[in-house]
C-alpha positions as CSV (number, residue, x, y, z in Angstrom):
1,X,0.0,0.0,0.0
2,X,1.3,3.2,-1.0
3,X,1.5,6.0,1.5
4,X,-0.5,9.1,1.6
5,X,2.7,11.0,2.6
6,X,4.5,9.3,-1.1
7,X,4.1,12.3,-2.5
8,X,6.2,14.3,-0.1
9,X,8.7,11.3,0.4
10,X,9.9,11.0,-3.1
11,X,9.5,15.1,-3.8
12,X,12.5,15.1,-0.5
13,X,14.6,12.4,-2.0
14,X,14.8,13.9,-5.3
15,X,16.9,17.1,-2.9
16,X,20.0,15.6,-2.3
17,X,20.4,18.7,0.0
18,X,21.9,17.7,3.8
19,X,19.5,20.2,5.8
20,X,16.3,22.5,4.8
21,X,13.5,23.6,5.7
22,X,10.5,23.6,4.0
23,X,6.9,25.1,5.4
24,X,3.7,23.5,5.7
25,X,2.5,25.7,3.0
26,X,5.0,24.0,0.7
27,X,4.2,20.7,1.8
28,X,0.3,21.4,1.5
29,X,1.1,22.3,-2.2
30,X,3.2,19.0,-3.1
31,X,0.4,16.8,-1.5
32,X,-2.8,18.4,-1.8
33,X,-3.3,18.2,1.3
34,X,-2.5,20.0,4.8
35,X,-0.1,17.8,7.5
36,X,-2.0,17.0,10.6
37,X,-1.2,14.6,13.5
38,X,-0.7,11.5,11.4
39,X,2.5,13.0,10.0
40,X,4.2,12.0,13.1
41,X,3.3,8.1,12.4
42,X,4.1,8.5,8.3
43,X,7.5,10.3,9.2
44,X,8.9,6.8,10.0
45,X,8.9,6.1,6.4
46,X,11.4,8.5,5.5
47,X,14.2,7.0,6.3
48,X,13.7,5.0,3.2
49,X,14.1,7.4,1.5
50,X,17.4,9.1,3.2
51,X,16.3,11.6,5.5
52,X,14.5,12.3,8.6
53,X,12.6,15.0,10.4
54,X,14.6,16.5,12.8
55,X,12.6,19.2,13.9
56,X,9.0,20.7,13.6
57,X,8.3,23.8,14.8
58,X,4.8,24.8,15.0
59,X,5.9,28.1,15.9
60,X,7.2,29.0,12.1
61,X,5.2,26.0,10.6
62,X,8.1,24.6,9.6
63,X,9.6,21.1,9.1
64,X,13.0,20.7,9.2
65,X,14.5,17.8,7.1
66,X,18.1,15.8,7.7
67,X,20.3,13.7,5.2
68,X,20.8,10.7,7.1
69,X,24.8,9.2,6.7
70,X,25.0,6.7,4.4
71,X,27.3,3.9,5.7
């Protein structure tokens, strides 16, 4: 079964940046949808695709993205 958060998952791997930043505006524009709660389940996924959510500030409504070291 494919994710609802695919979308967002392969847009991120396609980066090949170490750290950014992007807002929930941007993310609501490449899913077509706005993040809520659930987002904090799905963002075990992205691993598998070589990053991780480091930070998430709903403050700025930001999320903050990591390359993870490849070994």
């Amino acid at each position: 079964m494919t994710s609802k958060y695919a979308p967002l998952w392969n847009y991120i791997g396609k980066l090949n940046q170490e750290d950014f930043f992007l807002s929930f505006e941007q993310i609501k524009q490449i899913l077509g949808f706005e993040i809520d709660h659930s987002f904090l389940n799905y963002k075990k996924e992205l691993p598998d695709y070589g990053y991780s959510v480091s930070k998430i500030s709903l403050k700025n409504k930001t999320v903050k993205f990591s390359k993870i070291e490849s070994k």
